[in-house]
SEPA-54345 format. One record per residue: residue number from 0; residue in one letter; x, y, z of N, C-alpha, C, CB in turn. Coordinates in nm, 4 decimals. Glycine has a CB too. Example, Ala and Ser with C-alpha at 12.3 -4.5 7.8 and 13.67 -1.06 7.14 Angstrom:
! residues 2
 pos code       nu       nv       nw      cau      cav      caw       cu       cv       cw      cbu      cbv      cbw
   0    A   1.3190  -0.5690   0.7800   1.2300  -0.4500   0.7800   1.3200  -0.3300   0.7800   1.1308  -0.4473   0.9046
   1    S   1.2850  -0.2250   0.7080   1.3670  -0.1060   0.7140   1.2900   0.0030   0.7870   1.4084  -0.0598   0.5725
This chain:
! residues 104
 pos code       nu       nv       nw      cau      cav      caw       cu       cv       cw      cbu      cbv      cbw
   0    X -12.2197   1.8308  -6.5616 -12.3366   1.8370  -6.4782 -12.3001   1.9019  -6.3447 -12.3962   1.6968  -6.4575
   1    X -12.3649   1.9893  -6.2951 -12.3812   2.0698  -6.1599 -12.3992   1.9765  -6.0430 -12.5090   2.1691  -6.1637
   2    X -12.2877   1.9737  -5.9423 -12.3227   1.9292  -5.8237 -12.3250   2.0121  -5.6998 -12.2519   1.8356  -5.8057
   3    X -12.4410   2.0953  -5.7174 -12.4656   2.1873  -5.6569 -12.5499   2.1654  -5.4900 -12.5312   2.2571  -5.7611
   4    X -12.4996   2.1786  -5.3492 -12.5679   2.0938  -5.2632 -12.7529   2.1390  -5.2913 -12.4980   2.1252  -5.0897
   5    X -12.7699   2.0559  -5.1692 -12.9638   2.0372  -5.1803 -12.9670   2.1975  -5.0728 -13.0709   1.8184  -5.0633
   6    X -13.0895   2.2313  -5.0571 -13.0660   2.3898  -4.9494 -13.1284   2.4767  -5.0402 -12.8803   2.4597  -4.9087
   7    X -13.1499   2.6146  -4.9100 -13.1865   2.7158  -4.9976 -13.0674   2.8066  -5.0895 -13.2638   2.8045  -4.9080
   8    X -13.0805   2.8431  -5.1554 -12.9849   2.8365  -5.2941 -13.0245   3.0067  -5.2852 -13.0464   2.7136  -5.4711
   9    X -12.8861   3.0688  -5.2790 -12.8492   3.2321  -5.3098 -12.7504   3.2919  -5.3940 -12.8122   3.2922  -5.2006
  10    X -12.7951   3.3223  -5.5290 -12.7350   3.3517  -5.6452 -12.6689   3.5082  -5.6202 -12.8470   3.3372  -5.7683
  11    X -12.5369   3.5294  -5.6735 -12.4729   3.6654  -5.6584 -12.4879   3.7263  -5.8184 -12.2962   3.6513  -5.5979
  12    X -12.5195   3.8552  -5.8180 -12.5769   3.9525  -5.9137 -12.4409   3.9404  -5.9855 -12.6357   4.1141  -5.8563
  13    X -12.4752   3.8990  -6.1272 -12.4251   3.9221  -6.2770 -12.3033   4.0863  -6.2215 -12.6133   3.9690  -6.4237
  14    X -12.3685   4.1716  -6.2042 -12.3520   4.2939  -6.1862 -12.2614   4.3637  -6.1235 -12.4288   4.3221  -6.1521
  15    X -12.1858   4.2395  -6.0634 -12.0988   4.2566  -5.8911 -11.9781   4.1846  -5.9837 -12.1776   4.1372  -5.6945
  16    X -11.8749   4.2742  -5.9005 -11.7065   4.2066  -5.9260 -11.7281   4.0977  -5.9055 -11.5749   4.2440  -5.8363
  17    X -11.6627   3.9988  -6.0195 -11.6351   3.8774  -6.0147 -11.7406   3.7681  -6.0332 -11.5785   3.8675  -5.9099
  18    X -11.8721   3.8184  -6.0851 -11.9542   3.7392  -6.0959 -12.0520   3.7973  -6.2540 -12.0246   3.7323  -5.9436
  19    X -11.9575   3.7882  -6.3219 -11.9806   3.8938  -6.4695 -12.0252   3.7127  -6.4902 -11.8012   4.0161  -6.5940
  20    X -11.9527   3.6479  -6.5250 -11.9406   3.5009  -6.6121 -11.9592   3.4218  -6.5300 -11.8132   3.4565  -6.6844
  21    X -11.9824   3.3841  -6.4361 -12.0403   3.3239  -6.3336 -12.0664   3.3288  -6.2273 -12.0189   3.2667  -6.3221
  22    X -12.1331   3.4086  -6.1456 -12.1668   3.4115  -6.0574 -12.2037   3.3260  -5.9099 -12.2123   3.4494  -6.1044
  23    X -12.1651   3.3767  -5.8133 -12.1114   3.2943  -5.6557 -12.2753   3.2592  -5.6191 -12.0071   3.4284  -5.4963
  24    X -12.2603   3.1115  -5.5815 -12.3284   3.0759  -5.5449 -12.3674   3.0628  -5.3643 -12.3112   2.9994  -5.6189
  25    X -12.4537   3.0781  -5.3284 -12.4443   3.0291  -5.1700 -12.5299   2.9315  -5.1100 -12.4656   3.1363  -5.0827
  26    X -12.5122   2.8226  -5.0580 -12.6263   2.6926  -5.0479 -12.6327   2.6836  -4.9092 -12.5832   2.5318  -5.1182
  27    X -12.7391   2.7228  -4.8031 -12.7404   2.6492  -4.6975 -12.8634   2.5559  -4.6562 -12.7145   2.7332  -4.6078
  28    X -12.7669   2.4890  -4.5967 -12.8846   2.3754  -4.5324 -12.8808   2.3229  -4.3600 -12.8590   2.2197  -4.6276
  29    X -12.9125   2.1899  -4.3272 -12.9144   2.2032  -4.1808 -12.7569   2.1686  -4.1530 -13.0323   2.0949  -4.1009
  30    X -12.6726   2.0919  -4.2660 -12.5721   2.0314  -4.2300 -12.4487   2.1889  -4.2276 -12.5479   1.8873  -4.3467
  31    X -12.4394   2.2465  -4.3229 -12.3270   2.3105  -4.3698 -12.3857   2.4708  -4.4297 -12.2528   2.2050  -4.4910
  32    X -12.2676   2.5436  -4.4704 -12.2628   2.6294  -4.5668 -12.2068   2.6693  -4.6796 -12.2564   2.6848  -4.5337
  33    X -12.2418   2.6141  -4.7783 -12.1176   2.6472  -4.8988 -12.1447   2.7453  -5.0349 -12.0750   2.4955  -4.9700
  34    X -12.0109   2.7806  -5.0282 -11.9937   2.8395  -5.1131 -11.9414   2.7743  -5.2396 -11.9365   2.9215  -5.0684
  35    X -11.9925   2.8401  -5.3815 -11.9962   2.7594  -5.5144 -11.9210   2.9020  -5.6007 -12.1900   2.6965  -5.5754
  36    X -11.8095   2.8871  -5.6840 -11.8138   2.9809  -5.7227 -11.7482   2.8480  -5.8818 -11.7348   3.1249  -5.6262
  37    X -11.8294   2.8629  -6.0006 -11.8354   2.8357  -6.0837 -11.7078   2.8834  -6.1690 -11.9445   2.8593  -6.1032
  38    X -11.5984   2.8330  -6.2228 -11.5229   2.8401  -6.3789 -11.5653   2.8139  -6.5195 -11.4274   2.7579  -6.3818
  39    X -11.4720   2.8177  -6.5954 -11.5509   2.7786  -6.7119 -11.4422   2.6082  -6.7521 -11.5481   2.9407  -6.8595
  40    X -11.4052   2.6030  -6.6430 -11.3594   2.4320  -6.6291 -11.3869   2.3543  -6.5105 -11.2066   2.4107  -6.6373
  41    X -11.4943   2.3442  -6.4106 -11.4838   2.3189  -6.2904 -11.5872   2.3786  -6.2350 -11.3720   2.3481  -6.2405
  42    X -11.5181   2.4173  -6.0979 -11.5885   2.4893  -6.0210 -11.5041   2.4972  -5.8540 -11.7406   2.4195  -6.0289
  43    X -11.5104   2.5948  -5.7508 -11.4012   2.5840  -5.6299 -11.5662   2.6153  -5.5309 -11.2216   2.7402  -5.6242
  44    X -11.5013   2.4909  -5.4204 -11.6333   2.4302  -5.3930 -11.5641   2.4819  -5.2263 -11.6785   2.2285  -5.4523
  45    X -11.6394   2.6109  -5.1332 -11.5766   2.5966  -4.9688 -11.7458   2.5798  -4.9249 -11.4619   2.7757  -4.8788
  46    X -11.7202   2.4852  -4.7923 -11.8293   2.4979  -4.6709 -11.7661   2.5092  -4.5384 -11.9273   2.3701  -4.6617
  47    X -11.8676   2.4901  -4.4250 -11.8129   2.5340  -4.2858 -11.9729   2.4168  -4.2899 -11.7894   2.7508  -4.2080
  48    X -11.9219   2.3500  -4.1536 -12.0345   2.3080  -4.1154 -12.1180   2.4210  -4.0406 -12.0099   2.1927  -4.0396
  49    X -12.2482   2.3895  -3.9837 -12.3362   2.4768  -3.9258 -12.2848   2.5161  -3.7946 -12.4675   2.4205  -3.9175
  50    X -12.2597   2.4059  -3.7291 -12.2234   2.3709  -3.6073 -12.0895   2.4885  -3.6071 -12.1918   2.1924  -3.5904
  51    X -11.9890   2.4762  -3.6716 -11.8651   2.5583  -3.6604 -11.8608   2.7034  -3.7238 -11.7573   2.4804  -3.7225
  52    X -11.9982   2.7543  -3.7937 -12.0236   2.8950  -3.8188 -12.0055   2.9637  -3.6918 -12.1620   2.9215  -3.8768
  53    X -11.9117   3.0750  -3.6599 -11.8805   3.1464  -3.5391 -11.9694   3.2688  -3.5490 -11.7245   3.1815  -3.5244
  54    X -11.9796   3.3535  -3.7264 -11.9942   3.4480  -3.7045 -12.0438   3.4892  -3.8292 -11.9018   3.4963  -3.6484
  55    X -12.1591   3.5871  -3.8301 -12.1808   3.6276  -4.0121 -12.1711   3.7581  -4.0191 -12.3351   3.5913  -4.0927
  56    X -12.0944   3.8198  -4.0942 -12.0860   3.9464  -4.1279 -12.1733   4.0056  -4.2602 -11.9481   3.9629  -4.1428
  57    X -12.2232   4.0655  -4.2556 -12.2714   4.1252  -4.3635 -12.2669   4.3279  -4.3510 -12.4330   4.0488  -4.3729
  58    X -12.2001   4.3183  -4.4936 -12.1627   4.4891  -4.5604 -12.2497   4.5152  -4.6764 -11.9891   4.5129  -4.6278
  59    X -12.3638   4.6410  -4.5811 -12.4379   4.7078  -4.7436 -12.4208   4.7788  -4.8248 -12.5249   4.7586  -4.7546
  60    X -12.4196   4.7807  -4.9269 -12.3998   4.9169  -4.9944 -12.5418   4.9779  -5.0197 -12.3159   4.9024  -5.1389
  61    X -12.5243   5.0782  -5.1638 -12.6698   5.0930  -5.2112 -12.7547   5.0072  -5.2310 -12.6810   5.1411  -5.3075
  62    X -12.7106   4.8800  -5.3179 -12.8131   4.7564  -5.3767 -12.7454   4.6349  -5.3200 -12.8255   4.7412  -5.5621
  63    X -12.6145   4.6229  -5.3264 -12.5614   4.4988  -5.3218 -12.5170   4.4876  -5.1446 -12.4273   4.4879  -5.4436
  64    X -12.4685   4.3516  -5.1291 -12.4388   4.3161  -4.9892 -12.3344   4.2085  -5.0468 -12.5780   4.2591  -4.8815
  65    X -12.2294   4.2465  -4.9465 -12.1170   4.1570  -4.9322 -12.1854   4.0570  -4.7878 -11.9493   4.2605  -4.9010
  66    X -12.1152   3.9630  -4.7596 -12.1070   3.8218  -4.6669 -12.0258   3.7804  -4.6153 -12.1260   3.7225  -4.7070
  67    X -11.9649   3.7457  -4.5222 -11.8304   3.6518  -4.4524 -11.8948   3.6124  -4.3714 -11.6909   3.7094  -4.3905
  68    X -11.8632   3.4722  -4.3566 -11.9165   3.3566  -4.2648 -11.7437   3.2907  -4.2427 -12.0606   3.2273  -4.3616
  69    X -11.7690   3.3232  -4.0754 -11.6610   3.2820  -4.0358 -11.6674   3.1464  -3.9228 -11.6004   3.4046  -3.9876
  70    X -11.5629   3.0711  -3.9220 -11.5533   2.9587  -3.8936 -11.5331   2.9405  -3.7411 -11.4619   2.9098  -3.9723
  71    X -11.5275   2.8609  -3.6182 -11.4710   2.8504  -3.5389 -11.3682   2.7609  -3.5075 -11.5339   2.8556  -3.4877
  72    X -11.3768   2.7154  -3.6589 -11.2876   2.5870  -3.6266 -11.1309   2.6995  -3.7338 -11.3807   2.3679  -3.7260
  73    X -11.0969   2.7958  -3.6721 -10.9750   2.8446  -3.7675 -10.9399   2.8321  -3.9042 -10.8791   2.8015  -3.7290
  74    X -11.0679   2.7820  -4.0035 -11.0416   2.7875  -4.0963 -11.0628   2.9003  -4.1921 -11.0732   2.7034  -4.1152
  75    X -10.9952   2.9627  -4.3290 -11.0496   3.0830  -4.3713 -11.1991   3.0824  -4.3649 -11.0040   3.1128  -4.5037
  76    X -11.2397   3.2080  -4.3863 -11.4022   3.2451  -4.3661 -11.4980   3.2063  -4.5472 -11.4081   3.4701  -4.3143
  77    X -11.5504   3.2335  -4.5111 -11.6577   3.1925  -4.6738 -11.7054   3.3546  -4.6899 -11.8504   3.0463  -4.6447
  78    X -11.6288   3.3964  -4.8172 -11.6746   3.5569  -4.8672 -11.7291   3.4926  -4.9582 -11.5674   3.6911  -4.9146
  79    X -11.8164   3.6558  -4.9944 -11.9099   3.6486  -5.1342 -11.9584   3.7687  -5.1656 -12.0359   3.5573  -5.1293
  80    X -11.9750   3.8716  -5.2404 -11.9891   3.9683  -5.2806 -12.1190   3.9477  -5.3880 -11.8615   4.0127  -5.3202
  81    X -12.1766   4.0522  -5.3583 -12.2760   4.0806  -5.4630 -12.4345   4.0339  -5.4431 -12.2216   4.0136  -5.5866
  82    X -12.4170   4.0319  -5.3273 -12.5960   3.9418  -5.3255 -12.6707   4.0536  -5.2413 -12.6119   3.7431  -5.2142
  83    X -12.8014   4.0135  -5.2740 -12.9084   4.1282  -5.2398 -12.9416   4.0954  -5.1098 -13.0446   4.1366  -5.3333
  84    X -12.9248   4.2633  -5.0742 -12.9498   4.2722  -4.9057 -13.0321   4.1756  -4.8507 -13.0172   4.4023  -4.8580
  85    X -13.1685   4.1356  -4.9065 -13.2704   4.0445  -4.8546 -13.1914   3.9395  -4.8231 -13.3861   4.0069  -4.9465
  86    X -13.1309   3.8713  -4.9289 -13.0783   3.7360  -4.9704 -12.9330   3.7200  -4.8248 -13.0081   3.7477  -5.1825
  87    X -12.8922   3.8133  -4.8474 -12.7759   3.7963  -4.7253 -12.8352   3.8146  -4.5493 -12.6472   3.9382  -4.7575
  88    X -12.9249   3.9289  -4.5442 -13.0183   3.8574  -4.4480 -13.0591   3.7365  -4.4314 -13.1102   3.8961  -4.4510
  89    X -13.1228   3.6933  -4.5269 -13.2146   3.5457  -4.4859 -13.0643   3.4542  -4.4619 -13.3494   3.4624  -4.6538
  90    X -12.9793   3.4688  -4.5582 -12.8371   3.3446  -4.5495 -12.8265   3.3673  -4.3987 -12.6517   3.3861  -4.6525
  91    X -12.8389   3.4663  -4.3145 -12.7810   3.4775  -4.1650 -12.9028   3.4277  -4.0754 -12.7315   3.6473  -4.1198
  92    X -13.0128   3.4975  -4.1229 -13.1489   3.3993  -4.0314 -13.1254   3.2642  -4.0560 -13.3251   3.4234  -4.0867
  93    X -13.0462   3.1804  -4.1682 -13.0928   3.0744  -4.1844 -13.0099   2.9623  -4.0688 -13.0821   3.0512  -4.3377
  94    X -12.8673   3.0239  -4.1158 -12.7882   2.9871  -4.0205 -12.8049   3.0323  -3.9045 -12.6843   3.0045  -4.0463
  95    X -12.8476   3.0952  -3.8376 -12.9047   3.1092  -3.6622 -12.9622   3.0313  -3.6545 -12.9862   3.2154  -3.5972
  96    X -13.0910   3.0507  -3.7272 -13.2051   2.9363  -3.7399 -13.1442   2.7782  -3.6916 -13.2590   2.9291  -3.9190
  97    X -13.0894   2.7709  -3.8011 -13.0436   2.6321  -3.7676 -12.9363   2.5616  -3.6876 -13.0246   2.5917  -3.8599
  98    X -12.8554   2.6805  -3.6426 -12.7913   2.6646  -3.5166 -12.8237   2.6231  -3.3946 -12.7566   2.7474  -3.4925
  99    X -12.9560   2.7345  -3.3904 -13.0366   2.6922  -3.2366 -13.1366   2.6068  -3.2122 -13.0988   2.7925  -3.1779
 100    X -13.1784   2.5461  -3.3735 -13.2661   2.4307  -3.3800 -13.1515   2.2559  -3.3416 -13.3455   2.4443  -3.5708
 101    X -13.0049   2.2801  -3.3163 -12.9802   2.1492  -3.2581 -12.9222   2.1779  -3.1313 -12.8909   2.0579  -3.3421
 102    X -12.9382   2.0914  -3.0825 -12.9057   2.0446  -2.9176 -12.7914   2.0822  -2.9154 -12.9123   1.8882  -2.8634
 103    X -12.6989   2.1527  -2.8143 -12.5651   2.1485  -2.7959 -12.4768   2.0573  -2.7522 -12.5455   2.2201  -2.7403
């Protein structure tokens, strides 16, 4: 069974390196950001809280958009390849969004 967090939920294209057989998941919500990237035994589960997102990068190509969400707390960043330009936009409105919706 999938323990996939609660949030808006951003699926990476079949189509993109590394997401032929399962494809990267991206979940944000008010608490965190994580990344889901599915095996066919498991699954490797990274987040960053909201609060410690420093920075979002996003790279377009023709169709697809790469992601890095980087940490301030020095930990590696959260990549993800393959998601649609819209979709990696909104992942960065969401996290602003909800950055500046708490008190400092």
């Amino acid at each position: 069974m999938s323990t996939i967090p609660t949030g808006d939920l951003f699926i990476a294209s079949r189509f993109t390196r590394g997401n032929l057989f399962h494809p990267t998941r991206i979940v944000v919500n008010s608490q965190h950001v994580s990344r889901i990237k599915p095996r066919f035994f498991g699954s490797n589960e990274e987040s960053i809280s909201i609060q410690k997102v420093a920075s979002v990068h996003i790279s377009t190509g023709i169709i697809w958009a790469d992601i890095i969400i980087e940490s301030s707390g020095g930990a590696d960043p959260i990549t993800s390849h393959g998601h649609r330009k819209q979709d990696a936009q909104r992942i960065r409105e969401l996290i602003e969004g909800y950055q500046s919706a708490r008190p400092s």
